[in-house]
N, C-alpha and C positions, 0 to 999 in steps of 0.2 A: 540473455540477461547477464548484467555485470555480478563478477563473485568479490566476495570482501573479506579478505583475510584476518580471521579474530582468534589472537592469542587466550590463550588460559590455563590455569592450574586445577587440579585435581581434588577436588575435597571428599569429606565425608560424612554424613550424615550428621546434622546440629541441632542443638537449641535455639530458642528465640537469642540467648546472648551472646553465641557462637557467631551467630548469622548478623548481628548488630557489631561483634565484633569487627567481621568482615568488614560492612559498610563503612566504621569510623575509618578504618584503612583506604578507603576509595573504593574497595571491591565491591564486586555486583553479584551474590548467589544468585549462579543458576542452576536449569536444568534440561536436561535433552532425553525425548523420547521417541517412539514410533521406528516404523520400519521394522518392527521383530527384533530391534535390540530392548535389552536390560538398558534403566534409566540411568543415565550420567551425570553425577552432580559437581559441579565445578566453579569458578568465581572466571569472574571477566573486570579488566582497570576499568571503571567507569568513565574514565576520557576517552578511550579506544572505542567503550560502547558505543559514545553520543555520534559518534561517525558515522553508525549504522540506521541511531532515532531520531536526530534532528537531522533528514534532509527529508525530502517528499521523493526520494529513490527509492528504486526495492532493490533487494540484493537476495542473489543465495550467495550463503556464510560459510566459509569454510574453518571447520571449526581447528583447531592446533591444539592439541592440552600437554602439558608440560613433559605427560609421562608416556607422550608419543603419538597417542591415540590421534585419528583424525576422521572427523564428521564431517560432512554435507548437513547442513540442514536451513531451513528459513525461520524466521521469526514467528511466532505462533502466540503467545500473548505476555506482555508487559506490564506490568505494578506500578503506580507511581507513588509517590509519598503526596497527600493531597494538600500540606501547604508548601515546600521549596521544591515541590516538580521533580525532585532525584528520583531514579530510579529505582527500585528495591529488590525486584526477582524480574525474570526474564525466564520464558518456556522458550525451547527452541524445538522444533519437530522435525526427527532427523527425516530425508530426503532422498530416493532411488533416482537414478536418471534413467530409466527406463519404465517410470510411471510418473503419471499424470500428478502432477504440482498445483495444488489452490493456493496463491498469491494476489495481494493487491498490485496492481500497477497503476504509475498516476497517466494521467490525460491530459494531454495536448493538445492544447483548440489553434486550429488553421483556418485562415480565409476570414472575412470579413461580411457578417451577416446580413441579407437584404434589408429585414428587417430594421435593421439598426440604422440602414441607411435611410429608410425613409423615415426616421425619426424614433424609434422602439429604443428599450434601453435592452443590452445583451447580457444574462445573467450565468455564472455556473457555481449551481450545489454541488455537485461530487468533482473531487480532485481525484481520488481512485477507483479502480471498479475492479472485481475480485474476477479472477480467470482462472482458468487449467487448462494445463498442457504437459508434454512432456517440456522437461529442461532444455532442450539445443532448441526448441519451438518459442521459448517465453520472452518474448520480447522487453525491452526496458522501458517504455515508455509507448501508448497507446495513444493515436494522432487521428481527431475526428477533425473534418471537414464540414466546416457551420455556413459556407458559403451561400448554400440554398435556404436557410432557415429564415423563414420569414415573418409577418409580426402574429406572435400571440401563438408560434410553436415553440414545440421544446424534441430535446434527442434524448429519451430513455435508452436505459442498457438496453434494454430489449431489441432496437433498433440498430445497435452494434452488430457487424460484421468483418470478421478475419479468419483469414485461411492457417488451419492448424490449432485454433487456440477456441475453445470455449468461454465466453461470457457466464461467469454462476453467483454475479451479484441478481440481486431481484429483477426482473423483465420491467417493474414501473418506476423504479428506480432513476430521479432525473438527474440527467446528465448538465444539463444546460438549455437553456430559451432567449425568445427573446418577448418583452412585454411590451404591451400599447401605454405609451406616455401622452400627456397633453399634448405633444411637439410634434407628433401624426402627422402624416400631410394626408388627409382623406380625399378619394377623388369621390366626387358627389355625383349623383346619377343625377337626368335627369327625369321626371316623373314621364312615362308613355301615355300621348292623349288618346 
């Protein structure tokens, strides 16, 4: 998996005006925990952030903070402001490479569905599916093959298979399908006399 270099400075425990201060500046309070460290509180430029939240990538983050320190860690959960979408706090969970990593990875649909061919429209719900593995395992992107799906199936996680990497999104969890439209071509039996 791709890593993404994110700068930051060091803070200290705040108020709500402290922490509102930050934000007028661009900054992003965050924080970082897990793995048997003490929690780390620190601010990230929010232009540098959107690099990490506006793309359908995963990344492990490598964290920089000003006073030296450096962390491993992935994204673990994000705030948003509910009317202009900015950002507001950010958890980050720091990360061992030699245990197993929960991550979402997105999905990449290959091949061209029977179904579709003979008329089905081809849909897909989930753009990621949540896995674990260790880190040299975690792949950047998970690539199903739709080529056999045909009209009126669909590919649950559950139905995922790769070597080294566990699925631990839900088993019914759908992936994608394809549905019966008026534009079918049915082959019609004919009745046995």
């Amino acid at each position: 998996m791709q890593h993404f270099e994110l700068k930051g400075q060091a803070r200290e425990v705040g108020n709500k005006a402290v922490l509102k201060a930050f934000r007028r500046q661009g900054l992003v309070p965050c924080n970082l925990y897990g793995c048997g460290i003490d929690n780390v509180l620190f601010t990230v430029d929010e232009k540098e952030l959107k690099a990490v939240t506006n793309t359908p990538k995963s990344y492990i983050i490598d964290l920089v903070l000003d006073n030296g320190a450096k962390y491993t860690a992935v994204l673990h959960e994000l705030q948003w402001h509910p009317v202009n979408d900015n950002c507001l706090h950010v958890d980050f969970l720091a990360v061992d490479e030699k245990k197993p990593i929960a991550i979402d990875v997105p999905v990449v649909i290959s091949g061209h569905a029977i179904g579709a061919q003979q008329g089905g429209k081809f849909y897909q719900i989930s753009r990621k599916v949540r896995v674990s593995a260790v880190m040299a395992n975690l792949p950047d992107e998970l690539t199903v093959d739709i080529t056999s799906l045909g009209l009126d199936k669909k590919i649950k996680a559950g139905d995922l298979k790769f070597d080294n990497i566990s699925i631990i999104s839900d088993k019914d969890m759908i992936i994608c399908g394809v549905k019966s439209t008026r534009n079918v071509t049915v082959v019609e039996e004919t009745p046995a006399e």
